[in-house]
C-alpha positions, -999 to +999 in steps of 0.1 A: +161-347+128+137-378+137+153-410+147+157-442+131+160-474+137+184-497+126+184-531+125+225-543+123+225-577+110+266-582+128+284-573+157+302-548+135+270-531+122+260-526+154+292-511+163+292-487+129+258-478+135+263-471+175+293-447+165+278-428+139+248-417+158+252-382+168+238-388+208+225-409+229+215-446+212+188-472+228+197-504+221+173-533+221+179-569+219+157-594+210+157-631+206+137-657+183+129-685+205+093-691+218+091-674+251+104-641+237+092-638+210+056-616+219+076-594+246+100-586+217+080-581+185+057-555+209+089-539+218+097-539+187+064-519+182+068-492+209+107-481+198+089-482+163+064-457+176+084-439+199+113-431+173+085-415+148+071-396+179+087-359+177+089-357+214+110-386+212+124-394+181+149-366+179+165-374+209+182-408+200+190-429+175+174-464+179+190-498+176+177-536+173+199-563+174+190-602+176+211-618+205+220-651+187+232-623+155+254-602+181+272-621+204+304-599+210+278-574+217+256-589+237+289-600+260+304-564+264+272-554+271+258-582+296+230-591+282+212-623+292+180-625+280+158-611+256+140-583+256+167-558+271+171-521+263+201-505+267+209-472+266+242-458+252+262-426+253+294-425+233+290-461+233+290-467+271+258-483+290+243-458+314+210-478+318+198-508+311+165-529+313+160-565+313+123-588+309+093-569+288+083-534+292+053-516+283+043-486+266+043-468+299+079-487+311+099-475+278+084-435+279+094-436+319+134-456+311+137-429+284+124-400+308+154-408+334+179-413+314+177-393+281 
């Protein structure tokens, strides 16, 4: 089954989405103001290609959520800035990234903790 990814517009979304997914979710959170905004539309891009990859997409269920759309979410999951990835098992944090990554960043997070 190839992953997804979802883009919850509300806490509650996010929350539906999260416990639906049948393992491990990565979580991303991105933010609209100037200084983000190229770190998080190319991670936007590499979850993108990563989900459609079939050595990756398989294995979890992808999630984007804008931090000013999410804020009970971004609280329980200390979040402070944007781009972070997070990445959820039974909707519990077992890793989490903060600041840009690249291509070669998101492959090696996903390695060590998938």
């Amino acid at each position: 089954m190839a992953s997804r990814v979802h883009r919850p517009l509300e806490d509650q979304e996010f929350d539906f989405i999260t416990g639906m997914a049948p393992g491990p979710v990565l979580a991303y959170f991105t933010g609209t103001w100037p200084k983000a905004v190229e770190a998080c539309r190319e991670l936007d891009s590499l979850v993108a290609e990563l989900a459609r990859d079939p050595g990756y997409g398989a294995r979890f269920t992808a999630v984007r959520a804008d931090i000013t759309r999410c804020p009970a979410t971004v609280r329980r999951h200390g979040v402070t800035g944007a781009p972070t990835v997070v990445l959820l098992r039974s909707g519990e944090a077992v890793a989490t990234h903060a600041g840009p990554m690249g291509r070669v960043e998101l492959r090696a997070f996903l390695d060590a903790h998938l």
